[in-house]
C-alpha positions as CSV (number, residue, x, y, z in Angstrom):
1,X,42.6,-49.6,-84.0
2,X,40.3,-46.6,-85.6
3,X,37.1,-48.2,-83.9
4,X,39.0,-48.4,-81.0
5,X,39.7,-45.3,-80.3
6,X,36.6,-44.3,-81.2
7,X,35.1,-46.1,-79.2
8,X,37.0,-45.2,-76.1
9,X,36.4,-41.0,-77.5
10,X,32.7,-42.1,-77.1
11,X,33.1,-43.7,-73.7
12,X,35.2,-40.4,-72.6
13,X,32.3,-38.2,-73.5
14,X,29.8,-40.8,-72.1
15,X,31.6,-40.3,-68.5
16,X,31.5,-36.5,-68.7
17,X,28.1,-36.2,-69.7
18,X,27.5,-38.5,-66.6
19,X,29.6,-36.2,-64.4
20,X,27.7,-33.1,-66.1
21,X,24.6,-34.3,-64.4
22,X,25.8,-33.8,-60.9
23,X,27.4,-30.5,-61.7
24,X,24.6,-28.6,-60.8
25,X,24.6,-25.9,-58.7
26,X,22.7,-25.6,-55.5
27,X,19.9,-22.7,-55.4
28,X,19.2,-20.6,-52.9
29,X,16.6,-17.6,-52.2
30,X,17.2,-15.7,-48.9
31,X,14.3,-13.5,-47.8
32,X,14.8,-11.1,-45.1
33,X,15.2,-7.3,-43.6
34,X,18.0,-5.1,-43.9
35,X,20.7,-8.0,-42.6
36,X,20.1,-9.8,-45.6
37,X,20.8,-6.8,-48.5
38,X,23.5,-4.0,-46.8
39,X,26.7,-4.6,-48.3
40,X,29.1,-6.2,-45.4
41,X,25.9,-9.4,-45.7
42,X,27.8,-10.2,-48.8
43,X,30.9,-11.7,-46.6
44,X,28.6,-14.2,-45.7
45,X,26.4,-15.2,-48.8
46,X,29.9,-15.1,-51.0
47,X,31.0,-17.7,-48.2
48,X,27.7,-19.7,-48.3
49,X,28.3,-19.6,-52.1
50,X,31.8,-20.4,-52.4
51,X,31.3,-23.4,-49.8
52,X,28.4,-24.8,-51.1
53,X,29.1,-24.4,-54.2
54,X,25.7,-22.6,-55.0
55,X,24.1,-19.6,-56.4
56,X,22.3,-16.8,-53.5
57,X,19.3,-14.8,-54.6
58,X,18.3,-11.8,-52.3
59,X,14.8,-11.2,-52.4
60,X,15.1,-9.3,-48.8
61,X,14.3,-5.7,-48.4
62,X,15.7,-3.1,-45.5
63,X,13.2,-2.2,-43.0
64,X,10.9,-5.8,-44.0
65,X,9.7,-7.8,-41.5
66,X,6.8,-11.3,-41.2
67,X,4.0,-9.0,-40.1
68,X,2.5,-7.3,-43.1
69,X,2.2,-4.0,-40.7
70,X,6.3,-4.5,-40.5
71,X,7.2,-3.1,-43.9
72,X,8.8,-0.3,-46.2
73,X,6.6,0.7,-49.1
74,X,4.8,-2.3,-49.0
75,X,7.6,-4.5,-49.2
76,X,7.5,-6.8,-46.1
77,X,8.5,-10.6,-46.7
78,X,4.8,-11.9,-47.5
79,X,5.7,-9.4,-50.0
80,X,8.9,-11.2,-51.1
81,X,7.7,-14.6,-50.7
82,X,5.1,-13.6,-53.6
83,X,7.5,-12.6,-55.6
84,X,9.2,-15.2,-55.5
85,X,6.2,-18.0,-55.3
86,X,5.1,-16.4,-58.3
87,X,3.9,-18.3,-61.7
88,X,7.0,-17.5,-63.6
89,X,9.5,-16.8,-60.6
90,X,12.2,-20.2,-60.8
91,X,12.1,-23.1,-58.2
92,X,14.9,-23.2,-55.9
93,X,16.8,-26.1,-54.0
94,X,16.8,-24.3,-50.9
95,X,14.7,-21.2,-49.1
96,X,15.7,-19.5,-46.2
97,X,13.9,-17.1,-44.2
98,X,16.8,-14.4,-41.9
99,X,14.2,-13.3,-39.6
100,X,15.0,-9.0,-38.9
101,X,14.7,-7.0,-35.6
102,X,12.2,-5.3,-36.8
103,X,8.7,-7.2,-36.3
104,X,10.0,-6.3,-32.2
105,X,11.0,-2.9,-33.3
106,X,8.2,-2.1,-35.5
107,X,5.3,-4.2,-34.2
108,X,6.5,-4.7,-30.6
109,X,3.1,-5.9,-29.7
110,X,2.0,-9.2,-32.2
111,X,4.3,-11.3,-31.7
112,X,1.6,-13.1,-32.2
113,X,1.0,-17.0,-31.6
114,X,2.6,-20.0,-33.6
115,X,-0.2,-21.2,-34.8
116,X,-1.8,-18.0,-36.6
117,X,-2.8,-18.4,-40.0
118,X,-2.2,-22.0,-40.2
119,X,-5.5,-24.9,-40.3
120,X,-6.1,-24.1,-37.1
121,X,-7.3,-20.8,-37.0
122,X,-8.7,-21.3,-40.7
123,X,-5.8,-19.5,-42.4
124,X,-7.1,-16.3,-41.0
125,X,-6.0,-13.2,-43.2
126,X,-6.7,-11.4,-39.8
127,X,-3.0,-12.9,-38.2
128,X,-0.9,-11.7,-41.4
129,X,-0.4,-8.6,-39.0
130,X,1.4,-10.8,-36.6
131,X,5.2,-12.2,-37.1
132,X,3.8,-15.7,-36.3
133,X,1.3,-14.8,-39.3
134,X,3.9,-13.8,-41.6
135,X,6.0,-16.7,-41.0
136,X,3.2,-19.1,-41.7
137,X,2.2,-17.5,-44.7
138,X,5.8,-18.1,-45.9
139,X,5.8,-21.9,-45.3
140,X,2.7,-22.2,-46.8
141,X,3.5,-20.5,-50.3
142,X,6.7,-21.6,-50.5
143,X,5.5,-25.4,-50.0
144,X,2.7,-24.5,-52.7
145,X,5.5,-23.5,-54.9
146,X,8.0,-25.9,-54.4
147,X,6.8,-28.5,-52.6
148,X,9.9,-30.9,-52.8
149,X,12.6,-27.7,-52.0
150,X,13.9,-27.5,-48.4
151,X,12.7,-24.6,-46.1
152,X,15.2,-23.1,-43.6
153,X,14.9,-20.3,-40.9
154,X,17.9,-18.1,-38.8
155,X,16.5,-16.3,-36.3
156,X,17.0,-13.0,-35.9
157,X,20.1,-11.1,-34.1
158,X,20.9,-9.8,-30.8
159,X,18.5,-5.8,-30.5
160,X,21.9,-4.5,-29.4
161,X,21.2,-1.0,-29.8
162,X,17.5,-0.7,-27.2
163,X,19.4,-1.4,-24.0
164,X,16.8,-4.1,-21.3
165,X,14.9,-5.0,-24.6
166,X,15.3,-8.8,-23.3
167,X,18.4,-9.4,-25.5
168,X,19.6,-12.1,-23.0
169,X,17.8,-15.9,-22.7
170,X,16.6,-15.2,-19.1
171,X,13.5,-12.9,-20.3
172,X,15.1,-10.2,-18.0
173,X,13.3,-8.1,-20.9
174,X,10.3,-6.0,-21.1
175,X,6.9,-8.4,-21.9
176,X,7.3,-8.2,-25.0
177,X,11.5,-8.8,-25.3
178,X,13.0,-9.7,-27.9
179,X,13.7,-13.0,-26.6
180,X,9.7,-13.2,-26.6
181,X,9.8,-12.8,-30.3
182,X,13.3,-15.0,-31.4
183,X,11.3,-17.6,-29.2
184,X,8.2,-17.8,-31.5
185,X,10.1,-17.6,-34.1
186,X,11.4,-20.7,-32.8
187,X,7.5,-21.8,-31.7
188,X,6.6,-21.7,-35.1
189,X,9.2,-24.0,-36.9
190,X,8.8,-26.7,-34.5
191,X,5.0,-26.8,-35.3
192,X,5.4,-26.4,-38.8
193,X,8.5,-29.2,-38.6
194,X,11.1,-26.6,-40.5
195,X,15.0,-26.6,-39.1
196,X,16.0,-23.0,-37.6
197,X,19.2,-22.1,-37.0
198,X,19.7,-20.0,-33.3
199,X,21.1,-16.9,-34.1
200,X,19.9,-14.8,-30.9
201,X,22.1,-17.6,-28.3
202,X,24.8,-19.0,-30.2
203,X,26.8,-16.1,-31.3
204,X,29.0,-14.1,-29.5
205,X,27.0,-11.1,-29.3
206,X,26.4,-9.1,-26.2
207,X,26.3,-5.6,-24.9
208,X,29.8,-6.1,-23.7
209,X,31.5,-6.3,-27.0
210,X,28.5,-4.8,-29.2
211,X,31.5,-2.2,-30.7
212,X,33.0,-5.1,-32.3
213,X,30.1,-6.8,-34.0
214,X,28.2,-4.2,-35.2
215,X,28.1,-0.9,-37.4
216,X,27.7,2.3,-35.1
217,X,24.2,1.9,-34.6
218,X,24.9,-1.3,-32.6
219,X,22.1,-3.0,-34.4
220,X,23.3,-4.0,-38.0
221,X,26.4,-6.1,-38.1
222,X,29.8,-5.1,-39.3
223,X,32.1,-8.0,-41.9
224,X,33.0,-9.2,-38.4
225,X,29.8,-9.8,-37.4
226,X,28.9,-11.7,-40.7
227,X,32.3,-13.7,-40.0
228,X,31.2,-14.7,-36.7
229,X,27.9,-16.2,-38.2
230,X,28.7,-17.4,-41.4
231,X,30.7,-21.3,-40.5
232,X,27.8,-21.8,-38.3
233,X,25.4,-20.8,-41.2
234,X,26.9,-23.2,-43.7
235,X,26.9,-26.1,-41.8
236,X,23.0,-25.3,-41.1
237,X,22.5,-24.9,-44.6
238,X,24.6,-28.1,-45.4
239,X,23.0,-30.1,-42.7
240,X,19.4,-29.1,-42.7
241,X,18.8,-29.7,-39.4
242,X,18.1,-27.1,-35.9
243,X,21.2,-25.9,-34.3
244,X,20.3,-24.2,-30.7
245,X,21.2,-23.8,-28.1
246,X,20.2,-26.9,-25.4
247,X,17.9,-24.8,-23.8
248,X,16.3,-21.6,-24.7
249,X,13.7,-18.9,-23.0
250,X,10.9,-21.9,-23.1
251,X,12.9,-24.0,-21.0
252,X,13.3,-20.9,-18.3
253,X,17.2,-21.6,-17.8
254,X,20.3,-21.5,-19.5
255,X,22.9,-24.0,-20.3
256,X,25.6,-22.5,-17.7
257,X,22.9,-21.7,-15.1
258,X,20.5,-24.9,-15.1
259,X,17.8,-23.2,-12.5
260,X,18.5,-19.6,-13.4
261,X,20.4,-18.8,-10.2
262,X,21.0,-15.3,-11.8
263,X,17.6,-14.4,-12.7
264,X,16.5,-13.1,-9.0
265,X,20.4,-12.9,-7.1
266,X,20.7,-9.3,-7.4
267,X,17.2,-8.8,-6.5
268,X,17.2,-11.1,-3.5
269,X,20.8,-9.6,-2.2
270,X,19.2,-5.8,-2.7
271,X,16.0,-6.4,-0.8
272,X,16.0,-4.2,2.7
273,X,12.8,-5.6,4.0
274,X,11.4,-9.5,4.5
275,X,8.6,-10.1,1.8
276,X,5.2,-10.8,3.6
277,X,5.0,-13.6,0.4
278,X,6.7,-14.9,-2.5
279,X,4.8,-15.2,-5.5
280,X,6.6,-18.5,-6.6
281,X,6.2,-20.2,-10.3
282,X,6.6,-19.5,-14.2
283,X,5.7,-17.2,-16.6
284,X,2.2,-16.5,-15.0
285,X,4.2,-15.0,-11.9
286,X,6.7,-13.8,-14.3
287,X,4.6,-11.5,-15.8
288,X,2.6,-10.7,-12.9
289,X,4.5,-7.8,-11.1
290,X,5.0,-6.5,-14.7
291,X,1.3,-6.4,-14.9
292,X,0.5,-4.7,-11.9
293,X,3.6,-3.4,-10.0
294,X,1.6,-1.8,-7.1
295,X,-0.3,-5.4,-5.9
296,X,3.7,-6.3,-4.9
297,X,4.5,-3.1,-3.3
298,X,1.5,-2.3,-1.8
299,X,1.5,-5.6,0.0
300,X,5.3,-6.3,0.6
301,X,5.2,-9.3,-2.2
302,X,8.2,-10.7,-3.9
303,X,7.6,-11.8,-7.3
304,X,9.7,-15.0,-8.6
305,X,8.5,-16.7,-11.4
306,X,10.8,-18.1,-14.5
307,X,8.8,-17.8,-17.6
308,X,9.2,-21.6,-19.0
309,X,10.5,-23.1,-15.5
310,X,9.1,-26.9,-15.2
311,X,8.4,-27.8,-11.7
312,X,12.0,-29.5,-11.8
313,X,13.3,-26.4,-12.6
314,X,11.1,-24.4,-9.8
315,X,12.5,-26.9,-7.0
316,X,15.9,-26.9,-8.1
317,X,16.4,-22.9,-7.3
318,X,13.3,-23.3,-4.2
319,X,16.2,-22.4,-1.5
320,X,18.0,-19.2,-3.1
321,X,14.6,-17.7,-4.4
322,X,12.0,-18.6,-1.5
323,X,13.9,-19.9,1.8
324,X,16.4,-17.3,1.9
325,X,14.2,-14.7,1.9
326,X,12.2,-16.0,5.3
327,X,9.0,-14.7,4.1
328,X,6.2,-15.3,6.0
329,X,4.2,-17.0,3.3
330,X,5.2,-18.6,-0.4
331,X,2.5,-19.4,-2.9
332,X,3.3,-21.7,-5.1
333,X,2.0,-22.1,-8.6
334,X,3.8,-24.1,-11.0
335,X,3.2,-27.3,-13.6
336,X,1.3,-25.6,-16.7
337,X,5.1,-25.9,-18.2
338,X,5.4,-29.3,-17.0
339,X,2.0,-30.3,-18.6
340,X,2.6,-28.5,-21.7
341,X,6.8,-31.1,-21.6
342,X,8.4,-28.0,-21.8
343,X,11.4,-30.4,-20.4
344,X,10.2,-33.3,-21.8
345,X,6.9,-35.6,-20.5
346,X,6.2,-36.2,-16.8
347,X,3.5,-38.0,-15.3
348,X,1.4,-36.0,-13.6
349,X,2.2,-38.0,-9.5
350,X,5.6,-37.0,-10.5
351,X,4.4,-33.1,-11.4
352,X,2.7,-33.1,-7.5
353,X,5.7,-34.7,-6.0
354,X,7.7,-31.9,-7.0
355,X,5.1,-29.4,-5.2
356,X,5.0,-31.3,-2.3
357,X,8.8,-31.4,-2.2
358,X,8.6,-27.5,-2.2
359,X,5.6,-27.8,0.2
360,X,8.0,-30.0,2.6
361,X,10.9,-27.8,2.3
362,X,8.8,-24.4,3.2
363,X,7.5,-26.0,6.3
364,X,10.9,-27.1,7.5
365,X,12.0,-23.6,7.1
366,X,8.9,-21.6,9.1
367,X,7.5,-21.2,5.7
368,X,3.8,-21.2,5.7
369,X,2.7,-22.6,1.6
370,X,0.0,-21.7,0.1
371,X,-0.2,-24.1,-2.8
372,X,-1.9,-22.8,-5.8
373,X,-4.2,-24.8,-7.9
374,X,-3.0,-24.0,-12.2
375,X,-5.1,-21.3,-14.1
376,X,-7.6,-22.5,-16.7
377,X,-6.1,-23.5,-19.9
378,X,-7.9,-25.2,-22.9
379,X,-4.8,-25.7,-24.7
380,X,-0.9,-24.7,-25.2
381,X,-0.1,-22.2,-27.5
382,X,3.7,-23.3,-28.5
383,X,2.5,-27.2,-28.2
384,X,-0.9,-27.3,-29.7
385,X,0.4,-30.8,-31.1
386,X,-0.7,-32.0,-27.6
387,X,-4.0,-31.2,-28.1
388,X,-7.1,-30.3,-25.8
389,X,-5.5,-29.1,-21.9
390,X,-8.6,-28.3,-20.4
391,X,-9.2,-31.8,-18.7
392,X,-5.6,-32.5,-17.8
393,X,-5.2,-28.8,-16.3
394,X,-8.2,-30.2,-14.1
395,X,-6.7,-33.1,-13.3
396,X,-3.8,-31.6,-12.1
397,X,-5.7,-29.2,-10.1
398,X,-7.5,-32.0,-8.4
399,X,-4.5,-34.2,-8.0
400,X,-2.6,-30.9,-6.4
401,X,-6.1,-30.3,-3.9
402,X,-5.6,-34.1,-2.5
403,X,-2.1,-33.9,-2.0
404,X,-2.6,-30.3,-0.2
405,X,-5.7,-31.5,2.0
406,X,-3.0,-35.0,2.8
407,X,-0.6,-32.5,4.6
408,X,-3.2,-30.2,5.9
409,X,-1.8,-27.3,3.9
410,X,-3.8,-24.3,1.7
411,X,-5.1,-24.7,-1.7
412,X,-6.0,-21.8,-3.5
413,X,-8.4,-22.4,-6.0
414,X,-7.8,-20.0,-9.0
415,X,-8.8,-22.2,-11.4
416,X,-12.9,-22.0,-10.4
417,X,-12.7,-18.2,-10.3
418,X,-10.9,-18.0,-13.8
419,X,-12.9,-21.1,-15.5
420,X,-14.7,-19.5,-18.8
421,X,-17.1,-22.6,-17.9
422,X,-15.2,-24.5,-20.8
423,X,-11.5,-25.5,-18.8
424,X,-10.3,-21.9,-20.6
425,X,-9.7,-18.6,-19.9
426,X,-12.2,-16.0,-21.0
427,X,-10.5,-13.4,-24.0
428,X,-11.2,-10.4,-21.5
429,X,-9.0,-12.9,-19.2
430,X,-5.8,-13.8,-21.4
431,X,-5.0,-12.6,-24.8
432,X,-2.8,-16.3,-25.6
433,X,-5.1,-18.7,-23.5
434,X,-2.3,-19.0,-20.9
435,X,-1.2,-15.9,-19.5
436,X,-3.4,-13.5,-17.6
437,X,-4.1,-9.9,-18.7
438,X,-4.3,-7.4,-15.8
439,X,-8.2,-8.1,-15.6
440,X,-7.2,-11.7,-14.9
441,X,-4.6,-10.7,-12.5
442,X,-6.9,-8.8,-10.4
443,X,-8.9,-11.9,-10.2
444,X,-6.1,-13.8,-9.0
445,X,-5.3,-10.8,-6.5
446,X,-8.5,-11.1,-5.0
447,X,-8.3,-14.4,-4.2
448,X,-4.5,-14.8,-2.9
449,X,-4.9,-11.6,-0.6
450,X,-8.1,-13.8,1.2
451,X,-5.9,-16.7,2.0
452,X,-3.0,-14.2,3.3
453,X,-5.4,-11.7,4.9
């Protein structure tokens, strides 16, 4: 009867040594700005603990940001990550990166490209001053460190306190919004294959109820704001996987507003004069009256381009942003976004059907097109993954020339003027590769105004 119970004292301790071994507690480091260390962040990190049963280290710093130019006394989050990828610094289960306002506050300028300081540009040092920079340099030493732990990104906030900073998901901000910067943020953990949780679409922040949110700066968020995050934050954390919204600024449209209706409907209603043209397309027309506001005026132009649109999304809203005006002329450039699957991939007869759609509809309406051939492009910056574009932005060109001289319409070549003699565009031309600096847009002035002249 002794050995018995012995024997069933040894089995007792056997099964809680067993369950001992699954005890453990998860690990996390959170690197970040000032949302990650002022006191009211603590409603959420105590929640993240208590529900995932885990311990939270704050290596995050106020005023710290990716860029290495984005920093108090030094102490930016390249700065954290090495303190915390250091020789002697622990492992942890988990690493999350809470990306700050202030790489758009304090380096409005380099928001840099998704692909800096990764293998393809030879990890250069140069990009650390970017935030695409800084966030690569995080992957990469944390995946040094810990190869087998999980990397996570949130994205920052809502800049509720710089009112038309580009807070919304319809770029109605300056060039260099704030959507601009959440959405390489976004860039760069689909190319480096790490989850990202939304935080700039998802939550219920907006200039409407900014009081309720956030401190009295209307930038750093109150305990309600943390509440409002924190469930959605747990189940990322729990989950490991994205969690954003369907479509975001690289898709041009929103998920109650497909087309972007909204984007030009106070503009079209407040115009007092018919628009000799419309300058019709995506982010390349989208950033072209920014550019150079006095080629529009001067000539009676109506710019109304969707950064991100596909050429789906360009014919879905061609009657509310180019027929109802009854200009005289539309010029019509469109399909980089569509070669580049911002919406998913598309053969390229289907990319020139959509443009002759457009072509089809202008005519019915009095609408004399002008159809655009794509600017030179030797490869996408937010989908490098595809590769080389030089060749297939030629092809598309090509393909978009036959179908114009098939229905005795206007091609206007930009792509010969702008070719770098490579399929790209030269530096002095585009700073990405893609979109045109103001020297490229003068190009592209000179060449519309002899078609319309």
């Amino acid at each position: 009867m002794k050995h018995l119970r012995l024997l069933f004292l040894i089995a007792a301790v056997a099964m809680l040594a067993g369950c001992g071994v699954n005890s453990h507690k998860q690990t996390i480091a959170l690197f970040g700005g000032s949302f990650t260390v002022i006191g009211a962040s603590d409603v959420a990190t105590d929640y993240w603990a208590e529900q995932l049963d885990a311990t939270v280290t704050k290596y995050g710093v106020g005023g710290a940001g990716f860029s290495n130019i984005t920093q108090r006394e030094g102490k930016h989050i390249q700065w954290q990550i090495d303190q915390a990828c250091a020789p002697d610094a622990p492992v942890y289960d988990t690493y999350i990166l809470w990306a700050s306002t202030n790489d758009f506050t304090w380096a409005n300028t380099r928001s840099g490209d998704p692909w800096d300081y990764t293998q393809f540009d030879g990890y250069d040092e140069g990009k650390l001053d970017t935030q695409c920079g800084g966030i690569n340099y995080a992957f990469k030493k944390i995946r040094e460190k810990a190869p087998d732990a999980r990397i996570l990104f949130m994205t920052s906030t809502k800049c509720l306190n710089t009112p038309g900073s580009g807070t919304d998901i319809n770029y109605r901000g300056p060039e260099n919004g704030m959507n601009l910067f959440v959405d390489r943020q976004m860039m760069c953990c689909r190319a480096a294959g790490v989850p990202y949780l939304d935080q700039f679409t998802l939550p219920p922040f907006n200039e409407s109820n900014v009081d309720q949110y956030t401190e009295s700066d209307h930038l750093h968020l109150n305990e309600a704001g943390y509440e409002a995050l924190r469930d959605l934050q747990v189940r990322f954390i729990r989950e490991g996987k994205t969690i954003a919204g369907r479509h975001f600024v690289t898709n041009g449209h929103s998920d109650t507003d497909f087309p972007n209706y909204q984007r030009y409907a106070e503009a079209n209603a407040a115009l007092t004069q018919t628009p000799v043209a419309v300058l019709f397309g995506d982010s390349i027309t989208d950033g072209w009256p920014r550019a150079d506001e006095a080629f529009f005026t001067d000539n009676n132009f109506a710019g109304r381009g969707i950064s991100g649109q596909t050429t789906i999304d360009a014919l879905a809203r061609f009657r509310a942003d180019v027929v109802a005006l009854h200009p005289k002329y539309v010029a019509i450039l469109i399909g980089t976004n569509d070669l580049a699957e911002n919406d998913g991939g598309i053969a390229m007869e289907h990319i020139v059907e959509n443009i002759a759609n457009m072509v089809e509809i202008a005519q019915a309406n009095g609408i004399i097109p002008l159809v655009c051939s794509p600017i030179p492009a030797a490869a996408y910056p937010w989908r490098r993954e595809l590769g080389p574009q030089a060749s297939n932005v030629k092809t598309l060109g090509t393909m978009i020339k036959r179908m114009t001289e098939e229905k005795n319409v206007t091609y206007v070549d930009y792509w010969s003027a702008m070719n770098d003699g490579k399929g790209g565009l030269a530096p002095e031309h585009s700073e990405d590769g893609v979109h045109p600096t103001l020297a490229g847009y003068k190009i592209m002035e000179k060449v519309l105004l002899e078609y319309i002249k």
